[in-house]
Each structure stands twice: as C-alpha cells, then as structure tokens.
C-alpha positions as CSV (number, residue, x, y, z in Angstrom):
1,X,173.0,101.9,60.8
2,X,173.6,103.4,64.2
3,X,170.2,104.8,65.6
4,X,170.1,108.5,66.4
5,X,169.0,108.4,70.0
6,X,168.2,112.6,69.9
7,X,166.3,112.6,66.8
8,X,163.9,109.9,68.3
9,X,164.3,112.4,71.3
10,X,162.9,115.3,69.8
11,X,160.5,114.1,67.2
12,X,158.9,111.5,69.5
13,X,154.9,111.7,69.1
14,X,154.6,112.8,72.5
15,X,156.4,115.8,74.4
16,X,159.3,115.1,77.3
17,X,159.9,117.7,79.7
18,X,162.5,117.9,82.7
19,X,161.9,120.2,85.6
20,X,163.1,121.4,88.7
21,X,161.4,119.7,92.0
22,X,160.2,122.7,92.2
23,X,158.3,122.8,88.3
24,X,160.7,125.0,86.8
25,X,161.3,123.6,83.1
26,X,165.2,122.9,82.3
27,X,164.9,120.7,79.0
28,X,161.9,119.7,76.7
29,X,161.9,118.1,73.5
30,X,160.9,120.0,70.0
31,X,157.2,117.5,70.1
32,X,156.7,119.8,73.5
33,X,157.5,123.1,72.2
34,X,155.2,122.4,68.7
35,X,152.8,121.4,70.9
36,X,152.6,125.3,72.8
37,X,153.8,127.4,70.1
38,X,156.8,128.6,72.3
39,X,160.2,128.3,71.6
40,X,163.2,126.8,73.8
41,X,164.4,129.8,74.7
42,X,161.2,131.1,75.6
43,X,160.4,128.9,78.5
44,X,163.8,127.3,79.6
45,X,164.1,128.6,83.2
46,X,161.4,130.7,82.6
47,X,158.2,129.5,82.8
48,X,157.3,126.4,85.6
49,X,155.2,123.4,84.6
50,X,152.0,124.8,86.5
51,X,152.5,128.0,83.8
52,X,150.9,126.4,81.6
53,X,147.7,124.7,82.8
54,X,144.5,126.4,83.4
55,X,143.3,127.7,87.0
56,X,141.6,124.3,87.3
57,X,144.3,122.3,86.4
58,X,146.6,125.0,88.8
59,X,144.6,124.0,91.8
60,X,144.1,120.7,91.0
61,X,148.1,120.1,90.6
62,X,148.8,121.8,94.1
63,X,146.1,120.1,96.0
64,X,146.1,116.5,94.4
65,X,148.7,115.8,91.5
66,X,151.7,116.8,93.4
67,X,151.1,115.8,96.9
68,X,150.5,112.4,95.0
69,X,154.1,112.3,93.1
70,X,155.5,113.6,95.8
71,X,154.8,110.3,97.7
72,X,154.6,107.6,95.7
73,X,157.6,109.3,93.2
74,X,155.2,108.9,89.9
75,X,151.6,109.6,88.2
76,X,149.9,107.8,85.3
77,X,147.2,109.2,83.1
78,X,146.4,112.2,84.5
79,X,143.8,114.5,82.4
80,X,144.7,118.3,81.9
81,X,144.2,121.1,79.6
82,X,146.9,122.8,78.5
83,X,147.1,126.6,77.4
84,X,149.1,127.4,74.5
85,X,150.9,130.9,73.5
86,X,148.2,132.3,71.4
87,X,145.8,131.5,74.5
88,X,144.2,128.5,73.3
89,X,143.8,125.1,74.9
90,X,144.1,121.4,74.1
91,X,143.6,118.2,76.4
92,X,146.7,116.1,76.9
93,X,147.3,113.2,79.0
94,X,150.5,113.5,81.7
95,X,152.9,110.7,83.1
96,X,154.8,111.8,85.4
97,X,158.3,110.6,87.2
98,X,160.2,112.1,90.5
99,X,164.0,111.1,90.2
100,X,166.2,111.8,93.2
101,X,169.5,113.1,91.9
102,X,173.0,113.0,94.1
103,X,173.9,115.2,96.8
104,X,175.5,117.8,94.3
105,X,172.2,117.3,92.4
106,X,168.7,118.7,92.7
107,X,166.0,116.4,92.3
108,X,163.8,116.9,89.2
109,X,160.5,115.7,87.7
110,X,160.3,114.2,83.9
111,X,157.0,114.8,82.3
112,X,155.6,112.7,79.2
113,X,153.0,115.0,77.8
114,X,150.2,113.2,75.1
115,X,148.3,115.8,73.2
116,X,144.7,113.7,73.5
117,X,142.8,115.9,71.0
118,X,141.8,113.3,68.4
119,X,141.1,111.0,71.2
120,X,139.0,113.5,72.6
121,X,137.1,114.8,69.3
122,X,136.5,110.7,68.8
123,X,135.1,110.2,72.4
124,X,133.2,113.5,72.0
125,X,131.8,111.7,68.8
126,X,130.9,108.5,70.5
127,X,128.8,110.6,73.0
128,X,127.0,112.2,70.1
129,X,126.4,108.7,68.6
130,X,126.0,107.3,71.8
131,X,123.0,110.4,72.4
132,X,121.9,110.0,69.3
133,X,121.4,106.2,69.4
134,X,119.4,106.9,72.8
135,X,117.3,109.5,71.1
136,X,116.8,107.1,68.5
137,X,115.9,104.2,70.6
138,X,114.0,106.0,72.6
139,X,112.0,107.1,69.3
140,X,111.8,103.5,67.9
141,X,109.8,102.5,71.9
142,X,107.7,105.7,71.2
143,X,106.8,104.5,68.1
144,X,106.5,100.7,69.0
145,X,103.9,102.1,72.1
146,X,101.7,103.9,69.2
147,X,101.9,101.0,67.5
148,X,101.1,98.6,70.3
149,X,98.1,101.1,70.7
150,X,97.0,101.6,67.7
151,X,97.0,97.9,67.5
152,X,94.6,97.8,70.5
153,X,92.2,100.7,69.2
154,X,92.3,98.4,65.9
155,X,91.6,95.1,67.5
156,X,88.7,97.0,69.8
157,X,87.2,98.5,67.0
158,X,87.3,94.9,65.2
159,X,85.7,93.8,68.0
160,X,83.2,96.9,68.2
161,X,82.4,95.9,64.7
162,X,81.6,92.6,64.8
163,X,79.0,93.0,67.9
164,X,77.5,95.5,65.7
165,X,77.1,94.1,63.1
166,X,75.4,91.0,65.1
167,X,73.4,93.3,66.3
168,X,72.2,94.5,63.1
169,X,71.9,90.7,62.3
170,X,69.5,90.0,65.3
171,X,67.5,92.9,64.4
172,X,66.7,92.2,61.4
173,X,66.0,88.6,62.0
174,X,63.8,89.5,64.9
175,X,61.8,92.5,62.5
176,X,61.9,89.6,59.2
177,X,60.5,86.6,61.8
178,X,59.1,87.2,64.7
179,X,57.4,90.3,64.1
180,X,56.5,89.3,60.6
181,X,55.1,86.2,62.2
182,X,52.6,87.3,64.4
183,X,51.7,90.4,62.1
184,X,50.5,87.7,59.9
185,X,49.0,85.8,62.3
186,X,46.8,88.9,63.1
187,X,46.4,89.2,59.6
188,X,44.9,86.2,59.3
189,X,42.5,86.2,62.3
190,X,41.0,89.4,61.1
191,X,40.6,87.6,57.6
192,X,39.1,85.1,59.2
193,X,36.3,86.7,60.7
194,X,36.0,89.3,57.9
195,X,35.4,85.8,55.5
196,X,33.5,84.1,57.9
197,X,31.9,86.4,60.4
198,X,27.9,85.0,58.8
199,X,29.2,81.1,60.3
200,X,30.4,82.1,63.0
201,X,28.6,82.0,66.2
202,X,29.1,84.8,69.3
203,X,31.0,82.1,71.5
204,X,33.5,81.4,68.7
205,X,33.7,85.2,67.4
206,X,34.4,85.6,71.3
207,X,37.1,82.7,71.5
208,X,38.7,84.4,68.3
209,X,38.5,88.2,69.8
210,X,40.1,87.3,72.7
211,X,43.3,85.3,70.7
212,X,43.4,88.2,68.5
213,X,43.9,90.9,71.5
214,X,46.2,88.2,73.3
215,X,48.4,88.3,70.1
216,X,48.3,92.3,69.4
217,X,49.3,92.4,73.3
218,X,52.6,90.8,72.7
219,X,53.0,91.9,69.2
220,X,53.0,95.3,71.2
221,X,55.5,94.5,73.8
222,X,57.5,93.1,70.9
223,X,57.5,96.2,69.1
224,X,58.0,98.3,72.3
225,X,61.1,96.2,73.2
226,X,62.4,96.8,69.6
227,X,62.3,100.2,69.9
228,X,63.6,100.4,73.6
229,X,66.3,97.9,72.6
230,X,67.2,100.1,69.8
231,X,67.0,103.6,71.5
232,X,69.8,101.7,74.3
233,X,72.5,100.6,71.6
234,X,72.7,104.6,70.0
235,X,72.1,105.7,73.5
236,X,69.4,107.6,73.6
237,X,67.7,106.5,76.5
238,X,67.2,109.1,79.5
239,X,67.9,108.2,82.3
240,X,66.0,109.5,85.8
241,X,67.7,108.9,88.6
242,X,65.5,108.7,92.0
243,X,64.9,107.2,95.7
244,X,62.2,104.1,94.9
245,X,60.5,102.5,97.5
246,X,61.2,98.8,96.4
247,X,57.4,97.5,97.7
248,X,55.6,100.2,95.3
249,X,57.2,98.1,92.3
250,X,57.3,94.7,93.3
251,X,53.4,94.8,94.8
252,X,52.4,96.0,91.3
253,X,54.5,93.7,89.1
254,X,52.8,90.8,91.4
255,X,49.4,92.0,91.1
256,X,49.5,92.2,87.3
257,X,51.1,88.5,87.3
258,X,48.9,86.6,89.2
259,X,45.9,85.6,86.8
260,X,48.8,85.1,84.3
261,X,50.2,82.3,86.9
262,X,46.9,81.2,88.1
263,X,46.0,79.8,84.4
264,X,49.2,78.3,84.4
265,X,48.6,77.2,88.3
266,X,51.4,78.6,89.5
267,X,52.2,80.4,93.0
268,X,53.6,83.2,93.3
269,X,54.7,84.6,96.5
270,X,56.1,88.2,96.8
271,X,58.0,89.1,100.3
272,X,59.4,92.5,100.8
273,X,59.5,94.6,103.3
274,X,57.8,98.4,103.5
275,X,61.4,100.1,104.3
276,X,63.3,98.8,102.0
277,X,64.1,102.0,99.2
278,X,67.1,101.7,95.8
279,X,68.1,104.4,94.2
280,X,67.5,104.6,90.0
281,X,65.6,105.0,87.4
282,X,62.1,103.6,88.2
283,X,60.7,102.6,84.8
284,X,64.2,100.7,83.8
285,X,64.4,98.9,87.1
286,X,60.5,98.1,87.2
287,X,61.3,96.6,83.7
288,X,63.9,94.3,84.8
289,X,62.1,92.5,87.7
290,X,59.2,92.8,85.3
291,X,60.8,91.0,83.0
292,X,62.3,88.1,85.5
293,X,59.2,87.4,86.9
294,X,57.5,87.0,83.3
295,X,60.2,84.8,82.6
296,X,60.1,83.0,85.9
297,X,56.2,81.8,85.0
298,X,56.9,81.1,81.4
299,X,59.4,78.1,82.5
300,X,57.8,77.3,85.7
301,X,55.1,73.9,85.2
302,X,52.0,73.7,86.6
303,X,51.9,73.3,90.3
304,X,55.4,75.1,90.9
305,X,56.1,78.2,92.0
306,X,57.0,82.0,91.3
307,X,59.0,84.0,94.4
308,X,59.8,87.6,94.8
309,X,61.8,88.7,97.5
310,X,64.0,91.9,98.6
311,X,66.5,92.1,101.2
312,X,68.7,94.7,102.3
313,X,72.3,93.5,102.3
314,X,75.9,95.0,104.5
315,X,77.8,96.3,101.7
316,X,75.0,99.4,101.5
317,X,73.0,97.6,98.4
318,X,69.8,96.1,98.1
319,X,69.2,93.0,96.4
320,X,66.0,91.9,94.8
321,X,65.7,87.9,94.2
322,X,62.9,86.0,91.8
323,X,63.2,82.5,92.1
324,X,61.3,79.8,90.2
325,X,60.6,76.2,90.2
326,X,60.9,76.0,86.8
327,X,63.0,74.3,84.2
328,X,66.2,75.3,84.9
329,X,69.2,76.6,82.5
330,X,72.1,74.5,81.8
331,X,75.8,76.5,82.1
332,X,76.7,76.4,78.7
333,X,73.3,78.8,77.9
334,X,74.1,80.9,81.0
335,X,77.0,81.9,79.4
336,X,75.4,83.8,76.9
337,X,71.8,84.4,78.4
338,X,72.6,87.9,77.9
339,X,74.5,87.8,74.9
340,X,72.5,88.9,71.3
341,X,74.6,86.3,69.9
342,X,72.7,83.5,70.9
343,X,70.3,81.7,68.0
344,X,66.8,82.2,69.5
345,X,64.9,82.4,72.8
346,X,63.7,79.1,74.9
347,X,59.9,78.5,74.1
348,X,58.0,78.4,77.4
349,X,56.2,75.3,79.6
350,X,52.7,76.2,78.2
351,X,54.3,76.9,74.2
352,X,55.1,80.4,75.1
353,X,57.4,82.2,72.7
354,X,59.4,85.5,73.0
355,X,62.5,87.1,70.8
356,X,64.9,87.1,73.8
357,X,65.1,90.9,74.1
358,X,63.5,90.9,77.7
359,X,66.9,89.6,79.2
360,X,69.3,91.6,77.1
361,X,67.3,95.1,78.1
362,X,67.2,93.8,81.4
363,X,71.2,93.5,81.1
364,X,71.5,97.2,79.8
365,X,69.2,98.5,82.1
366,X,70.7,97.0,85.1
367,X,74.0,98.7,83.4
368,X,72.7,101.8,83.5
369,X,71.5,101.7,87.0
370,X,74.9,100.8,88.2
371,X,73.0,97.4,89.2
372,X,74.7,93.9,89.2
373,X,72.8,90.9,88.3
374,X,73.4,87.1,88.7
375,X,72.1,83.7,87.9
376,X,71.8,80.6,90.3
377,X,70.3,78.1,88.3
378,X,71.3,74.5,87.1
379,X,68.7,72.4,84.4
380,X,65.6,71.1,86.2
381,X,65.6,72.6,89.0
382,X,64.7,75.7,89.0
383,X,66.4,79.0,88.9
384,X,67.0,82.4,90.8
385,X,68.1,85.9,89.5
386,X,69.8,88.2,92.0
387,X,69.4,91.8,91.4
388,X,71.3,94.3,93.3
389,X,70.9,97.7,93.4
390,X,72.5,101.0,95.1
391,X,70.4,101.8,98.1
392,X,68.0,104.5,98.4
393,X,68.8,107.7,100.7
C-alpha cells in the first residue's frame, strides 16, 4: 500500500504552518485550521502568525521568541495562547524552524502548533489535588496537634487525679489515726480522773492535768494544720502581702522555743540582724520557720544544738537558715520530705510524734510567698533548711 504522504499531512494530531520571514501565513494543514475555526482561504496571505496570539503572547513574540529564532534558526516548547475566530482561547505548545531558501527564494518559518488543552485541564487538576492534598495534610497536623494536646491535658489531669486522690487518702488516714488517736487518749485521761479522782492524790491529779493540756495542745495544732492544710489544696487561703522586719519573727519564734529545748537540753542560738526586712505574708512565713525550728529540736539529742540565722544575700533576697545537730535525713527521704505521698512522719529523739503536715504547709506557704526552700542535710549529722525570701522595700 503506498502511504498517502498529504493525508498524514493534513490530519496530523498537531497543526503545520509555513510563513513568510516576515509571519505572513502561506500554507497550513486542515489540523491548523480546525484548531481556529478559520478556513484556508480566510488566512492564506492574510492574516500573519502574530494575528493570532494574545497581546501578551504579541509582545512576548517581538521581544523574546523571535529575536531567539532569529539567531539560533529554531524554538522548542514555547507556551502561548491562541485566539480563535469566535474570540476564544486555547493553550498550545509551538516548535518552531527558520529555513533559508535560495536566492530566488524568501526565507520562511515552519510552525508545529500542539493544542495543550487536555494537558492543561490535567495539570490544572493536579494543582487542585496537589492543593487539596496540602489542605488535607495540613488538616491531618492540625488534628494530630489537638490530639498531641489533648493527650497532654489527658495525661495532666491523670496526673492531677491521682495526687488528689492521695491527698484524700492522707487525709483521711491522718483524721481516722492520728487524730482519732490522741482524741482517745484525752478520752481516756479525763476517764481516768473522773473514775478515780477519790485515789488520787493533788501531785498525781497535777502530773495528769499537765499531760492532759500537753496532749489537747497538739491535738489543737493537729486540727489547726488540718484545716489550714485543707483551706491551701481548694485555695482558699488569703494571702497578705507586706514589708516584715525579719527580727520581729525570728526573736518570738525563739523565745517561745526555748523551755521546749531546755527540757530537751538543747541550745538554741538565734543570729539576725535588726535591718534585715522580706516582703510576704507574715503569718505564712512565721509558720514556716516556726515549723523548721520545732522540727529542728524534735531530731536534735540532748546536748546539741538549734541555730537560727538570717542573712541578706546579692541576688536582692534574703535567706533565713535553721540548722540542727540533730539526726540527719538520708537522700532517698529528702526526695519526698515534702511529698503527701510519703507513709508517715519520723518520730522525734525524745518519742515525739507529728502527722507530717508541718513540712508540706511549709512547702505551700513558701509557694505562695514566691519563697524557695532547700535542704543540706545527710543522716547523722545534722541538717539545715535554707529559706529565701523576696526582700523587703
């Protein structure tokens, strides 16, 4: 079969065009003319190749497209838009080739014209997938971050929980032991005498008295610290906020400790100078030393000694030391000294006891006051709490 050479010509799925050097068209195939909507007639010597492209494309073609072919004699894949007869516009791609004819010959210029439309519908449709995949992914990492979030807020809460609901164990095990302990204990003194006040003589009835009073005393501060301990964790404490001269608190707290040290023959020593002021809330911060220095006597033997001092220090705080002789505390209990996680309090030197609430208020108060504290301390010998507080104005 002998191949048709002008059929291939003019039904090829692209358009050929021939023009003048000068863009004048003098032959195009019947792909070319489908593609436009004109007929041969219509555009053969009529109509130049710049006709029909847009004014972009016009200014592009003048200023880049044929300066270009006209020095290197061709141009590959160059992206117009082309304007049809009934004013509309498709993308095609252009190959382009400059032939030098004969001397009795102009030169002309053969155009290969691919109508890109489908190519650009699909690459406009990879864009939209392309955005929309982005929007999507950018979605899922939205969502993931909630999640992440939420996962904290959970794990937080979890946490929350569980220190709450130790809490709620501690307090009840302090309300159902010690306080039930020494409730009963007063409970049975007063029986006592009640059963036996006709065999009893004044030196005994007087021994008795003074154990009974000694036991409602820290029943008392037991109770107080309950409630104070209690009214911290739903936070609602007040809190007063003032300029304290340092010596007002740590003079008293020294004279109200001494004949509790003396029957335990203890020294204590308090060292502070008259200038020295913090800022805070008085009644919290006179609890915490307080507190330390009660502590301090209750592990100290007999013979040691009790220390208070105050110093100011260069970063603008004040820091109030007490430092004992005493028993010491190993690291693993340091660890959770101020934790309401841990089992029980340490009974004293002299069979002191306690609930272990002193340490923890101390903890919050010092929290409240914007104070830091910290232990120096390793087991038998001795330790020292640092207290540091804003200073006063």
């Amino acid at each position: 079969m002998e191949l048709d050479f002008k059929t291939l010509y003019h039904h090829a799925p692209c358009g050929y065009l021939y023009t003048k050097e000068d863009g004048t068209l003098i032959e195009m195939n019947d792909t070319f003319l489908a593609f436009t909507g004109y007929s041969r007639e219509e555009i053969i010597e009529n109509r130049r190749f710049e006709d029909f492209l847009t004014l972009g494309g016009k200014i592009y073609y003048e200023t880049h497209f044929a300066p270009l072919l006209n020095m290197q004699g061709e141009v590959s894949q160059i992206n117009f838009d082309f304007i049809r007869k009934d004013e509309t516009r498709f993308p095609v791609l252009i190959n382009a080739i400059k032939e030098s004819a004969n001397e009795k010959q102009h030169n002309y210029i053969q155009f290969i014209v691919l109508d890109i439309t489908q190519r650009k519908q699909y690459e406009m449709e990879l864009m939209n997938a392309k955005r929309k995949s982005e929007e999507l992914l950018t979605q899922l990492r939205n969502v993931n971050e909630e999640l992440t979030s939420n996962i904290q807020v959970i794990a937080e809460q979890r946490d929350q929980l569980e220190k709450l609901n130790t809490t709620k164990d501690k307090f009840f095990s302090i309300v159902a032991h010690d306080l039930k302990s020494p409730l009963n204990s007063l409970k049975s003194f007063s029986s006592l005498l009640i059963n036996h006040i006709d065999s009893l003589n004044k030196d005994e009835i007087l021994t008795m008295s003074k154990q009974l009073r000694d036991s409602v005393d820290n029943t008392i501060k037991m109770a107080d610290n309950l409630i104070t301990w209690a009214m911290v964790q739903m936070e609602d404490y007040k809190f007063n906020e003032e300029t304290i001269k340092v010596k007002d608190i740590t003079s008293n707290i020294c004279d109200v400790y001494q004949d509790v040290a003396l029957k335990k023959g203890i020294n204590v020593n308090c060292s502070v100078e008259d200038s020295l002021t913090i800022t805070g809330d008085k009644n919290q911060i006179e609890f915490v030393i307080r507190n330390l220095v009660n502590n301090a006597i209750k592990f100290t033997h007999k013979h040691g000694f009790v220390s208070l001092t105050a110093k100011s220090l260069p970063d603008g705080q004040v820091q109030i030391s007490v430092s004992d002789s005493g028993v010491g505390i190993s690291d693993e209990f340091k660890r959770k000294l101020f934790s309401i996680s841990k089992e029980q309090s340490t009974i004293g030197t002299d069979g002191e006891k306690g609930t272990g609430l002193g340490l923890m208020l101390s903890y919050e108060f010092m929290k409240l006051n914007g104070g830091q504290i910290d232990i120096e301390s390793s087991l038998g010998k001795g330790t020292t709490f640092h207290t540091k507080f804003k200073r006063g104005h």
